[in-house]
C-alpha positions as CSV (number, residue, x, y, z in Angstrom):
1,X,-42.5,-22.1,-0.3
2,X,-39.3,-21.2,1.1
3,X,-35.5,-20.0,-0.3
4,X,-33.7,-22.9,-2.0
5,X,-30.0,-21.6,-0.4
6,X,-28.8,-24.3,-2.3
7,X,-30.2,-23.5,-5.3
8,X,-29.2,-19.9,-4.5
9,X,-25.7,-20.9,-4.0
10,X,-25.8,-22.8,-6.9
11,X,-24.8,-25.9,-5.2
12,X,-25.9,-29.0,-4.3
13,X,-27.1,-30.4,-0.8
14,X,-23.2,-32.6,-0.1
15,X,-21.5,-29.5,-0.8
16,X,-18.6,-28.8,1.4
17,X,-17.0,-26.2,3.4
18,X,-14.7,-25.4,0.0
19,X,-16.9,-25.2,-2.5
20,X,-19.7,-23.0,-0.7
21,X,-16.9,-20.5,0.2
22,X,-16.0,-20.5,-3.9
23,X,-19.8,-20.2,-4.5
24,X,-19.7,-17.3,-2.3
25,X,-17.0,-15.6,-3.7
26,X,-18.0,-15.6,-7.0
27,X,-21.5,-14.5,-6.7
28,X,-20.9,-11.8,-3.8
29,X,-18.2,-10.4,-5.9
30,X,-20.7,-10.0,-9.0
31,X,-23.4,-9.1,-6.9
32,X,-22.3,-6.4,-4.8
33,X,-24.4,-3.8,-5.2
34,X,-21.0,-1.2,-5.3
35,X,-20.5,-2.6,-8.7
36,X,-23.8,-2.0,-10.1
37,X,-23.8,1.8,-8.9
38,X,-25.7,4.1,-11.3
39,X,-27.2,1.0,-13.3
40,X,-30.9,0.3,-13.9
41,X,-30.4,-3.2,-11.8
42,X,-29.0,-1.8,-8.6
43,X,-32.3,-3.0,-6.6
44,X,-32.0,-6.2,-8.1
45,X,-28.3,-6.4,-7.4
46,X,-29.0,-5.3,-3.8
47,X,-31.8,-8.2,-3.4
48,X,-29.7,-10.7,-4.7
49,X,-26.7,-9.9,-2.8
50,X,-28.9,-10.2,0.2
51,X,-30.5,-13.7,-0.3
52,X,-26.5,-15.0,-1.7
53,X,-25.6,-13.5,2.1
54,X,-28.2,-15.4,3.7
55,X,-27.8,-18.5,2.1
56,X,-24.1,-18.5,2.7
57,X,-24.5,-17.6,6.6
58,X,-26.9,-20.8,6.9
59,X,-25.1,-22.8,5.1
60,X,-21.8,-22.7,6.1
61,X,-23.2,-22.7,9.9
62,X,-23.2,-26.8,10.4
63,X,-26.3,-26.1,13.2
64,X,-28.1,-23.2,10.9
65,X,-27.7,-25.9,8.2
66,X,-29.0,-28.9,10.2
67,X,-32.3,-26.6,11.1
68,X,-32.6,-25.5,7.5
69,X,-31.9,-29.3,6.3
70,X,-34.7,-30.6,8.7
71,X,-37.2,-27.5,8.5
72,X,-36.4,-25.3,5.7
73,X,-36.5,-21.7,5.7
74,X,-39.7,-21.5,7.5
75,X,-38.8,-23.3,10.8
76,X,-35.0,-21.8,10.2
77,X,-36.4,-18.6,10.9
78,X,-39.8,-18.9,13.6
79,X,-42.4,-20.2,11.7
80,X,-43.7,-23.7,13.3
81,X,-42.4,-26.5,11.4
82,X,-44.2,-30.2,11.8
83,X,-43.2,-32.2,14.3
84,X,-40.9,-29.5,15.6
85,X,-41.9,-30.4,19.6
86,X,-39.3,-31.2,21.5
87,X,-36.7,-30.9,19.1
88,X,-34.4,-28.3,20.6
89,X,-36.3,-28.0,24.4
90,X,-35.2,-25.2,25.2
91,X,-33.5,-23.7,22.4
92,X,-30.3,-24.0,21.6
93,X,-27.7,-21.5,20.4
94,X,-25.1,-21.5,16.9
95,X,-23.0,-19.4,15.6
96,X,-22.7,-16.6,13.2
97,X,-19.3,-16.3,10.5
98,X,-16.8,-14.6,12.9
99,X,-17.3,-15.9,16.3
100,X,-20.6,-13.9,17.1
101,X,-23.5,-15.8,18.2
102,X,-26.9,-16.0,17.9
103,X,-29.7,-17.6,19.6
104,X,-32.6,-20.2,18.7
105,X,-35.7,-20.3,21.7
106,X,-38.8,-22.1,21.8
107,X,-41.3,-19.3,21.6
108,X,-44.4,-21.9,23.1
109,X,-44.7,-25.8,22.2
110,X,-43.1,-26.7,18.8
111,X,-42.0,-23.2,17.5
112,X,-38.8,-21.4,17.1
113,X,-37.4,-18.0,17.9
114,X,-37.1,-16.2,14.4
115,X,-33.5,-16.6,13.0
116,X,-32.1,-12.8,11.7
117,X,-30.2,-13.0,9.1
118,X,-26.7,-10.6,9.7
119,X,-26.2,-7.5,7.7
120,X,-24.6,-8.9,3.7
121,X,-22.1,-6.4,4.1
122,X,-21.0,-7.9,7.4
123,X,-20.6,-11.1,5.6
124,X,-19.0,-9.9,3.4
125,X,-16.1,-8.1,5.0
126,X,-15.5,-10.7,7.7
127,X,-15.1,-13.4,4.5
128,X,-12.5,-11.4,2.7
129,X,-10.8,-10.1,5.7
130,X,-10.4,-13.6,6.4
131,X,-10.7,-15.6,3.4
132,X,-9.1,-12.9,0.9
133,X,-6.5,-12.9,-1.9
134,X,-2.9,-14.1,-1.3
135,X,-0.5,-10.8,-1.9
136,X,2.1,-12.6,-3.9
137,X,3.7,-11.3,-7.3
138,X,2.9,-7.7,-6.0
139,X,4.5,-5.2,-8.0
140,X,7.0,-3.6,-6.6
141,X,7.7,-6.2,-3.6
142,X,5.8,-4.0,-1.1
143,X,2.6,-3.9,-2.5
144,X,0.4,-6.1,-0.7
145,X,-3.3,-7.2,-1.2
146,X,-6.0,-5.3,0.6
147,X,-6.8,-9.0,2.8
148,X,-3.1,-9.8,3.8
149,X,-2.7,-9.5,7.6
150,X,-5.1,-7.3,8.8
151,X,-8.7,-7.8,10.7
152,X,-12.2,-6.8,9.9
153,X,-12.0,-4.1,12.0
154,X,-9.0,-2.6,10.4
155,X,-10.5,-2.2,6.9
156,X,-13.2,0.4,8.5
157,X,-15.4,-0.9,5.5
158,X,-16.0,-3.8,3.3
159,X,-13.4,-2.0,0.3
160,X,-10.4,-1.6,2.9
161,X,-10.9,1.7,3.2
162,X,-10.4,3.3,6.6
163,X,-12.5,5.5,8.3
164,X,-11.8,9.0,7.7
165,X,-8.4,8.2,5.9
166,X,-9.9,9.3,2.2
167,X,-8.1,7.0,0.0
168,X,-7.8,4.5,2.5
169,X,-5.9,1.3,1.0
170,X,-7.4,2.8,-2.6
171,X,-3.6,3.8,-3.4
172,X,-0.8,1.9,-3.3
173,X,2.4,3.9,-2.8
174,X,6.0,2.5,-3.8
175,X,9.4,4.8,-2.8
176,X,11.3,4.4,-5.9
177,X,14.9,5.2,-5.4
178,X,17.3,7.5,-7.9
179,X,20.8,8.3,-7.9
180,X,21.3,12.0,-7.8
181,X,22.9,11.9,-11.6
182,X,19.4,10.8,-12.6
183,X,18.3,13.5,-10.7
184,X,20.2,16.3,-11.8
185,X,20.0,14.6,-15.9
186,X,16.3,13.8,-15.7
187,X,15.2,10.1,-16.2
188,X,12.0,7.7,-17.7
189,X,12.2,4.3,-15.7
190,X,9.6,2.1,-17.3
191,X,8.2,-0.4,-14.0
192,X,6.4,-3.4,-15.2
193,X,3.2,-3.9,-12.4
194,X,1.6,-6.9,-11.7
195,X,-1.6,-6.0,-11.3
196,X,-4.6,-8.4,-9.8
197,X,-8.1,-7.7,-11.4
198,X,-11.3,-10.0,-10.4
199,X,-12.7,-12.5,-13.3
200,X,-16.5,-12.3,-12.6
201,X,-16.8,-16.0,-14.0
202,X,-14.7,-17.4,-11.8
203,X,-14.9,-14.7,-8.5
204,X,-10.8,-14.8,-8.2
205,X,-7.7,-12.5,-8.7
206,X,-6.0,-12.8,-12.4
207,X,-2.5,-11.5,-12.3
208,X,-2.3,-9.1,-15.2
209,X,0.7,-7.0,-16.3
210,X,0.9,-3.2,-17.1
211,X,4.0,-1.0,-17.8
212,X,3.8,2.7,-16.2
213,X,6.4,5.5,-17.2
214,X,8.1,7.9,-14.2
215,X,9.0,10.6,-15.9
216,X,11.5,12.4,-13.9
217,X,12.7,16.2,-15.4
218,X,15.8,17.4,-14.2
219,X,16.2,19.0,-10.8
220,X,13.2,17.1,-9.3
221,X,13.3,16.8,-5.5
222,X,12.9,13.9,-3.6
223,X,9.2,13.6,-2.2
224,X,8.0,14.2,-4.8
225,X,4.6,11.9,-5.9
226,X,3.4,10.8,-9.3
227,X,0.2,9.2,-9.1
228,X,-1.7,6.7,-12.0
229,X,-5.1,6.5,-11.7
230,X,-6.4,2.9,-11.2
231,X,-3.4,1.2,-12.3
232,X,-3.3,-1.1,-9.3
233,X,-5.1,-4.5,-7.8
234,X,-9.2,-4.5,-8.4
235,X,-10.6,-4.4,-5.1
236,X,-13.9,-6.3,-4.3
237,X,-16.4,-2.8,-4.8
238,X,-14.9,-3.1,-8.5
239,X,-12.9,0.1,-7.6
240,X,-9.7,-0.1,-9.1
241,X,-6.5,1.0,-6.7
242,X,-4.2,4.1,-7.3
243,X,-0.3,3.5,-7.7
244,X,2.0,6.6,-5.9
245,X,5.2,6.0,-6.9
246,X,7.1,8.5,-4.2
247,X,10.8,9.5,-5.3
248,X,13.7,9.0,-2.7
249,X,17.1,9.7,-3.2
250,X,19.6,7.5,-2.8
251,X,23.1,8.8,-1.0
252,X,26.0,10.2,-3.1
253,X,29.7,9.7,-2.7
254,X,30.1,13.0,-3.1
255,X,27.6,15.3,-2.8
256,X,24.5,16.2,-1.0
257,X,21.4,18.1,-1.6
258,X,20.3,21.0,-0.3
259,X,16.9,22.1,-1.9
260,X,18.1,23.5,-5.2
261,X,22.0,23.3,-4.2
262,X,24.7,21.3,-4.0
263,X,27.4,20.8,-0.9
264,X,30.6,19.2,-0.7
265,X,33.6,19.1,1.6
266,X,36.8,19.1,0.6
267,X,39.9,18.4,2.8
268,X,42.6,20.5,2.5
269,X,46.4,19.9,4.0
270,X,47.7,22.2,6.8
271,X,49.7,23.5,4.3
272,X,47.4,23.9,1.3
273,X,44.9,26.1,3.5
274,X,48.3,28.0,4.5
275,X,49.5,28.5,1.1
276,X,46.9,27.6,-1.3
277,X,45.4,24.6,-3.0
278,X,43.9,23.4,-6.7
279,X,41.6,20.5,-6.6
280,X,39.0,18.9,-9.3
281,X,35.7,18.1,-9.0
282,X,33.7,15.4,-11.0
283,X,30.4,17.0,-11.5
284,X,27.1,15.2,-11.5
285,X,27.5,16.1,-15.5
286,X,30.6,14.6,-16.0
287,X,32.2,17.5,-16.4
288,X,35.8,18.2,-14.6
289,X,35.3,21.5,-12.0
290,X,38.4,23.4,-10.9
291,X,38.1,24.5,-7.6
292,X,41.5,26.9,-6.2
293,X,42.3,29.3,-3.8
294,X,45.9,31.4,-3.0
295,X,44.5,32.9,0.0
296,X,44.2,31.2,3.5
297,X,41.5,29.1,3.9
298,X,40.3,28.5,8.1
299,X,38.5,25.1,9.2
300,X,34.4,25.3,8.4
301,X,35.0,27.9,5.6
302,X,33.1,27.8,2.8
303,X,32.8,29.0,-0.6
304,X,29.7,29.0,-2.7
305,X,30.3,28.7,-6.9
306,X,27.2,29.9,-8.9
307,X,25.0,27.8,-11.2
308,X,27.1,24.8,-9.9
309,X,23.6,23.1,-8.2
310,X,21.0,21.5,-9.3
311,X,18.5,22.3,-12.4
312,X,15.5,24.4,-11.2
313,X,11.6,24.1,-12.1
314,X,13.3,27.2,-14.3
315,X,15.4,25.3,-16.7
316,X,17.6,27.6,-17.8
317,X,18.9,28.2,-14.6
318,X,20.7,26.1,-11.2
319,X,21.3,26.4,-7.8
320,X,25.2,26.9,-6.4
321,X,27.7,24.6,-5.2
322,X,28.9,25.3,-1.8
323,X,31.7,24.0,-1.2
324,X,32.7,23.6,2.9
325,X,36.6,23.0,3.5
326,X,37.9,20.7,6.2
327,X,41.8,21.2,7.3
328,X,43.4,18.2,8.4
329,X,46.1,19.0,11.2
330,X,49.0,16.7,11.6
331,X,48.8,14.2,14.5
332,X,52.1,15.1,15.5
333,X,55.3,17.1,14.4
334,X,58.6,16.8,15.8
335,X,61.1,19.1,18.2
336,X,62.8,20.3,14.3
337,X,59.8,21.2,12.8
338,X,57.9,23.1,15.9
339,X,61.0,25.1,15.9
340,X,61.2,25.7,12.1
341,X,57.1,26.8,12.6
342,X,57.7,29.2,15.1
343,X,60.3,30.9,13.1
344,X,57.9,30.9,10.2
345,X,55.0,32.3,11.7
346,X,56.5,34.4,14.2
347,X,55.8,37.7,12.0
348,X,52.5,36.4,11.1
């Protein structure tokens, strides 16, 4: 007796287009044999994920399931079913889930060219690279399903995973931005991710919700990745996806970084790089830095304070602030004061 698909499918013989893809989802999700690695039931998992592949291609194939309707497994796949002569003279030809075909010829009077079933793991990428999970409620507004937008051929195999890219779509990263106070202080930011994971009784994506902690110490660079391990969406294999939260560094008013310092430019009169200045600072800290000079100061000079950077992976100690001076001439000065100038500086 031959395979009852239907029965495999565990649907009955009006079922539509819908509700064989739902039947397929759910049972190749809890079938795959990637979930059942290192358990006693592997084989069996691998058989039956086999025979749900099969059924599915025939199935959903309106000529593969007209055949199968008429003939059953047997004259589905070569064997000589009754009164099979002159049914298809000729053979005729159907198609397989993706656009590929494949071929039925009469092999002498009233038989059929065998009918291979495609590879399950075939199958089963081309559904979920087309069928897959919608990428909504991702978690940080960049995360996006392993499905969304992308081909067969660019998952490289049936988890999303490409080809010698390790990790593949396994991780999920996020650039999560700080000020450069929260930088310089140190910072916990608590990110509330929704998550997707499968429900084996039901084959789809549950939205879940999980809290992770960034724990930033002071002084930590931008760059800088923080990984938690299977924190993201449950792919199809039952592997879990990483989340990389990547820091970035959001411009300052004020001050930039330069690895473990700190520059700034301040913009001195004519007259104050001629005579002397005293200016404040508003550190990163909140403290009030004096910056002065009585000598003259010439445009693009700089001047480096110590322990005025950032916090190092030593604590206890900081880089410098370098502090770069800009000398803004006047636009113009007047017959009077060119004259008044020269006299000034003629001795100089």
């Amino acid at each position: 007796m031959g395979k009852d698909y239907y029965k495999i499918l565990g649907v009955d013989k009006n079922a539509d287009e819908e509700e064989l893809k739902k039947a397929y989802r759910k049972l190749a999700l809890k079938w795959h044999p990637d979930r059942h690695q290192g358990s006693a039931d592997k084989e069996a998992a691998e058989k039956k994920f086999k025979e749900i592949s099969e059924a599915y291609e025939v199935l959903s194939d309106k000529n593969k399931r007209q055949i199968y309707d008429t003939y059953g497994e047997e004259g589905l796949k070569g064997a000589p079913p009754p009164d099979a002569s002159g049914a298809f003279p000729g053979g005729f030809q159907g198609f397989r889930p993706g656009g590929a075909t494949f071929t039925f010829k009469t092999t002498g009077p009233g038989g059929f060219g065998g009918f291979t079933p495609t590879d399950p793991n075939s199958i089963f990428n081309q559904f979920f690279s087309q069928f897959g999970s919608a990428d909504d409620d991702d978690p940080f507004g960049q995360f996006t399903s392993f499905t969304r937008g992308r081909s067969a051929s660019d998952f490289g195999d049936i988890f999303g995973r490409s080809r010698g890219e390790g990790r593949g779509s396994s991780e999920v990263k996020h650039h999560l931005p700080f000020t450069l106070e929260e930088l310089y202080k140190g910072i916990t930011k608590k990110l509330k991710v929704s998550r997707k994971l499968y429900d084996s009784a039901s084959g789809q994506q549950i939205p879940t919700d999980k809290i992770i902690e960034v724990n930033v110490r002071p002084g930590l660079k931008a760059g800088t990745k923080f990984r938690y391990s299977k924190a993201g969406d449950e792919l199809p294999s039952g592997e879990t996806q990483d989340i990389v939260v990547v820091v970035n560094e959001k411009p300052h008013s004020i001050f930039t970084r330069d690895n473990d310092d700190l520059r700034v430019v301040i913009k001195l009169s004519l007259l104050e790089a001629l005579v002397g200045f005293k200016k404040q600072i508003q550190t990163l800290d909140g403290r009030t830095l004096n910056i002065s000079s009585s000598s003259v100061i010439k445009p693009g000079q700089e001047q480096r304070v110590p322990n005025e950077g950032m916090p190092t992976k030593d604590q206890n100690k900081k880089g410098d602030l370098i502090v770069k001076y800009e000398i803004m001439f006047p636009s113009r000065l007047t017959e009077d004061k060119k004259k008044e100038l020269k006299r000034i500086l003629s001795d100089v």
